[in-house]
N, C-alpha and C positions, 0 to 999 in steps of 0.2 A: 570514432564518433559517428552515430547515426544521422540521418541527413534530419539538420532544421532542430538535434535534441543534443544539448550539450550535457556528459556525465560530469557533474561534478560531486569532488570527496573536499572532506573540513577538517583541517588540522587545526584539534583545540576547541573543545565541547564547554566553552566555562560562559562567562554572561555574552559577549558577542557573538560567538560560535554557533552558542545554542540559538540565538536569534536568526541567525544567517541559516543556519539546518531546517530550522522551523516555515521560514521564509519559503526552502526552496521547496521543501518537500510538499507543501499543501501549495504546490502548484504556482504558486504568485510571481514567479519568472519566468515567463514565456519562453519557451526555449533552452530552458535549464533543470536538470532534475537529479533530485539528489542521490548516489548510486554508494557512499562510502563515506564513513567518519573515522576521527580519530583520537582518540587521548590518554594519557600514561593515565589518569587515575582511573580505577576501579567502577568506583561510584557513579561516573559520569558514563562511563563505557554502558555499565546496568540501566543506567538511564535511555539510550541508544537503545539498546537493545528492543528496549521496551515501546519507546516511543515512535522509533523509525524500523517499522517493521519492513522486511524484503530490503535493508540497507546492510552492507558489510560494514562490522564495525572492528577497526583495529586497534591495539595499545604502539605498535610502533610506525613513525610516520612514514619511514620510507619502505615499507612492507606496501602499507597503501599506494604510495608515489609508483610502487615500481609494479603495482598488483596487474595492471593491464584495464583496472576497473571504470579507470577515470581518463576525463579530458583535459581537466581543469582543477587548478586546485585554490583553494581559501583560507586565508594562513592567519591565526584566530588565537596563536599561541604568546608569553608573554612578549617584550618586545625586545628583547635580544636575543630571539631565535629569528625575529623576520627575516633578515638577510640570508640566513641561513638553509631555511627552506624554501627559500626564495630560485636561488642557487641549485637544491636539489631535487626542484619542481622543473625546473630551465631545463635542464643536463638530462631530465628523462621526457625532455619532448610535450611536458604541460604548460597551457597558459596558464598564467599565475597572477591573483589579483589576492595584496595582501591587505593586512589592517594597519591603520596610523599608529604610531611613526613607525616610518621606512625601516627604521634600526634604533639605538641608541647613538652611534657613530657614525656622521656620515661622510667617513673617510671609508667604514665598512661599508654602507648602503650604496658608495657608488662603482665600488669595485667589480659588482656585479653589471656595472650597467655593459659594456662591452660583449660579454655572454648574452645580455637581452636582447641585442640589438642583431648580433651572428644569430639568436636561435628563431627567430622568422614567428615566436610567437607572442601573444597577445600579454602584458604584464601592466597591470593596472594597482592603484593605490585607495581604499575606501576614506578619500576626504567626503564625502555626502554634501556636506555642506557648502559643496559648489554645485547642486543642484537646486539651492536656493537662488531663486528669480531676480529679488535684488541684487545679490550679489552678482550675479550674472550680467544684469544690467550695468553696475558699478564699472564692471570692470570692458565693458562695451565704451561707456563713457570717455573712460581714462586710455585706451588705448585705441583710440579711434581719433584722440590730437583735440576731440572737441572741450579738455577742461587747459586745452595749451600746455608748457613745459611743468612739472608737478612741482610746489614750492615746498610741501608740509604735507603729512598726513599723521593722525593722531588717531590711535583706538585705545578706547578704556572698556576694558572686556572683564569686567569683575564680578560677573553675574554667574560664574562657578562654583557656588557654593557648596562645599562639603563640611561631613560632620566629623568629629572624632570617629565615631563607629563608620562611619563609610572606610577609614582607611584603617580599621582594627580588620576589615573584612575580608584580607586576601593576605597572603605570607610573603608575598611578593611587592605589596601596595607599597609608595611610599620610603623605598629603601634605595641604596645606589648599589648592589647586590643583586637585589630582583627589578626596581623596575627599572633601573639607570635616572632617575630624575621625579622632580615633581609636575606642578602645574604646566609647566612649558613641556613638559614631554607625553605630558597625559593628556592634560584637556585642552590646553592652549595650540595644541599643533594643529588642527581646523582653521584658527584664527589666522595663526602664523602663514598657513599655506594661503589662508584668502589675500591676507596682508602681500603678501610676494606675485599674487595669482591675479590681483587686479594694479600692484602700483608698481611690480618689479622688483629684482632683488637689489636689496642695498650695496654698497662697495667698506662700511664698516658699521662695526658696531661695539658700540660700548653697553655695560649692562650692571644691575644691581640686582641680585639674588639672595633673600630671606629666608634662609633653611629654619624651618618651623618657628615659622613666627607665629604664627597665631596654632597650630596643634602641636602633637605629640609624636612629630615624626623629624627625621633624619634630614631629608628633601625640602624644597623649596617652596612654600606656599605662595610667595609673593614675589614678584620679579617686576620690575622696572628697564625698558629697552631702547637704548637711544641709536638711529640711524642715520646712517650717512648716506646719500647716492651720486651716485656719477655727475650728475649734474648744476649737484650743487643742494638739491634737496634736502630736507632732513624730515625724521620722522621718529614719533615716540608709541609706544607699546606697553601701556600696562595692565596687568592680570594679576588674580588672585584667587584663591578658594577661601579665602577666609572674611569676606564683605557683606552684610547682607541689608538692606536689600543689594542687589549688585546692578549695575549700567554697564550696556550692550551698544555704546556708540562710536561710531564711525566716521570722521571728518576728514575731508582729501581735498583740498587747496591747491587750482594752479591760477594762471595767469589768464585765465579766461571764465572763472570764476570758484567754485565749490560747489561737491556733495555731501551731505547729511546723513547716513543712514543710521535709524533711532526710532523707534515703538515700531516697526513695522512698515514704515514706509522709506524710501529716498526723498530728498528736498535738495534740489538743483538750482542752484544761482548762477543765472546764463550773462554774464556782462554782454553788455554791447558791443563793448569794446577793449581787448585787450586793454589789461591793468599797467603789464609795460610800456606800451606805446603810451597810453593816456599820463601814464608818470611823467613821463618827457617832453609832452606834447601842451599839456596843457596848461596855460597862462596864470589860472587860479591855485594858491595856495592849499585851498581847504574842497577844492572841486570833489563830487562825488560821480561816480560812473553810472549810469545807468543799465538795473536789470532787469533783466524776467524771470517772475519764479515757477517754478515748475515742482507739483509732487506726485511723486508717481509709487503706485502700490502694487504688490504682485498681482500679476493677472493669470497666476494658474498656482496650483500649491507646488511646494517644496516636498522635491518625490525621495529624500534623503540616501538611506542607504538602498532601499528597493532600486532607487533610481539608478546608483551605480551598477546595481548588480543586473539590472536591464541593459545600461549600455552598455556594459563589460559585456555581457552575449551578444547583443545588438554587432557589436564592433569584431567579434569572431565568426558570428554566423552569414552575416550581412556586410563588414565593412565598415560600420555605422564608426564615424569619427569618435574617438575615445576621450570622454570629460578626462577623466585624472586619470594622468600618466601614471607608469608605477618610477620614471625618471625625476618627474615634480618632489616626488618625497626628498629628495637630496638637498633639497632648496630651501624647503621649511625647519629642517634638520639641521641644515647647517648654521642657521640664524642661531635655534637653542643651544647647537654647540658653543657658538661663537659668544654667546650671552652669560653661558657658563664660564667659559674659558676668562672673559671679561671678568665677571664677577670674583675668581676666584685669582685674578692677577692683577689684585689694586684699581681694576674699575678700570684698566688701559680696553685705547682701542684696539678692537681684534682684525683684520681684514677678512673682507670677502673678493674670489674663493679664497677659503684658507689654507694659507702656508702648508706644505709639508711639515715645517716646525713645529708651526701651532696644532695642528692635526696630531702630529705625535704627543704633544704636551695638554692637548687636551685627554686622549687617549689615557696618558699617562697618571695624571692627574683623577680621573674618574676611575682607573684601576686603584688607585690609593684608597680613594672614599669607602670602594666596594669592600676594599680589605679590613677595612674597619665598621663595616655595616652593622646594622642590626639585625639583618634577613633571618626568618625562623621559622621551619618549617611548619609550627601548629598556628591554625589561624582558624575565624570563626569564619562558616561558608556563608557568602550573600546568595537571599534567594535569586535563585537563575528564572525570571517568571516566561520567557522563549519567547519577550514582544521586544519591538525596537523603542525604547524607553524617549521620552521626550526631552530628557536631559541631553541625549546624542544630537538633537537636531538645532537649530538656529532655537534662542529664546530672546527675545526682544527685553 
């Protein structure tokens, strides 16, 4: 590594990849520069070639990994290889920052974490959308004691909208074969990680999953998520690709009041006075608590994936404390498991963390699905236009 210039190579040139190449190469990560690509197909390679000139481009990924070219690697491929190169990014001395989700399994996504932690280097997760300000805010609130013990948190995140053609678009999309899941493992894992990332993870979950309810696919487009936490909490989660217009809201309930997040802003209801003390306390039947409302709007924009991939260098060059672990992915991963596993066993509760049992049986259970897939190698290509699409980032 040259001092102050981190080499980095990209495993997996398809729509995120090509964004992330795009990114580094025209300079927009200080500190970071792009020295090596990589992907089995052809066409994409031709593409590299062309468009990243003085870049080594390879068809196989640990030729790259082990070329001497790079520092760092960017793992862009579908998402049952992440662990995988995750592992063979570790083992030759690279930091490694992958794409959501962690894995499909993550009974496999956390096998590695003890290799991450012995190999002294940097291994980050691209959730982006904890670089959004409210949510940052939200979860400052909730873990700072000032909304007191959590009662309830409710997200309705149904503003995912896809079409038929968006999942005729990839050979992979859509199937329990290529991509291991739907909505909960494609688009909903930003949510899921924020959900665990500002209110903590739950201790069970029970869940409903709708394999193609509204398209023409294998996988789940609509899921329904109910939570349990240590304390007595509960919390519900639902999503969908199939709503439209779709709601992007956020409601988190404790005993010292709620927040709101919805169009763009948070709305904070500060009690005066603890709601449990006042329940016990007070003489009147129908008393009301006195609050103050407070709404607060981002006061800087949402730097998405740039942002991660700034502090992913920031944090190797400099030190700079790391937004998303590449450890966090095990968390929001486990939820999806655990949602499936629910769903596909009578709607019981699943516990968190999960069982060895369950862990196996979920395993085993989404081995079955795979073997009966639809996975097919011809597919029609989505155009790859090399921008960070607006659909990846927070939409209100």
């Amino acid at each position: 590594m040259c001092e102050n210039i981190l080499r980095v190579g990209i495993i997996g040139i398809g729509n995120m990849g090509t964004a992330h190449a795009n990114t580094v190469y025209n300079g927009k990560v200080d500190g970071m520069r792009l020295t090596a690509v990589c992907d089995v197909k052809e066409t994409r390679r031709a593409y590299c070639i062309e468009a990243y000139p003085g870049v080594k481009v390879y068809e196989n990924g640990e030729d790259m990994i082990q070329s001497g070219e790079i520092d760092c690697l960017i793992i862009a491929v579908p998402h049952r290889r992440h662990t995988d190169y995750v592992e063979i990014g570790l083992k030759n001395g690279l930091h490694v920052l992958t794409e959501k989700p962690a894995d499909v399994i993550a009974a496999k996504a956390g096998s590695i974490h003890q290799l991450a932690r012995e190999s002294g280097k940097v291994f980050g997760i691209m959730f982006n959308q904890r670089t959004n300000p409210l949510f940052a805010k939200a979860r400052e609130i909730v873990q700072s004691g000032e909304l007191g013990e959590l009662k309830r948190s409710v997200w309705i995140i149904t503003n995912w909208y896809r079409t038929q053609s968006y999942y005729n678009s990839g050979d992979w999309r859509a199937t329990w074969a290529g991509e291991g899941g739907g909505v909960l493992l494609n688009q909903a894992p930003h949510n899921l990680d924020l959900w665990q990332w500002i209110c903590g993870m739950p201790v069970s979950i029970r869940a409903f999953c709708e394999q193609g309810k509204y398209h023409n696919i294998e996988v789940e487009d609509d899921a329904t998520i109910y939570a349990q936490y240590e304390n007595g909490a509960t919390g519900v989660f639902i999503t969908t690709t199939g709503e439209y217009p779709g709601t992007n809201r956020l409601e988190i309930s404790g005993e010292k009041g709620k927040i709101v997040l919805e169009n763009g802003s948070l709305k904070w209801w500060k009690l005066d006075i603890s709601e449990r003390e006042f329940c016990f306390d007070s003489k009147e039947g129908f008393s009301q608590i006195p609050y103050e409302t407070v709404e607060i709007v981002p006061d800087k924009p949402e730097t998405a994936h740039l942002g991660i991939l700034q502090n992913f260098t920031n944090c190797i060059l400099y030190g700079e404390p790391l937004l998303s672990p590449g450890f966090d992915g095990v968390k929001e991963l486990s939820i999806s498991n655990a949602a499936y596993l629910s769903s596909w066993c009578d709607n019981r509760a699943v516990q968190l963390p999960l069982t060895q049992e369950d862990a196996d049986l979920f395993a085993q259970k989404l081995q079955e699905l795979a073997n009966h897939s639809n996975y097919k190698e011809t597919y029609v290509a989505e155009k790859m236009s090399g921008e960070y699409s607006k659909r990846w980032q927070v939409r209100w």
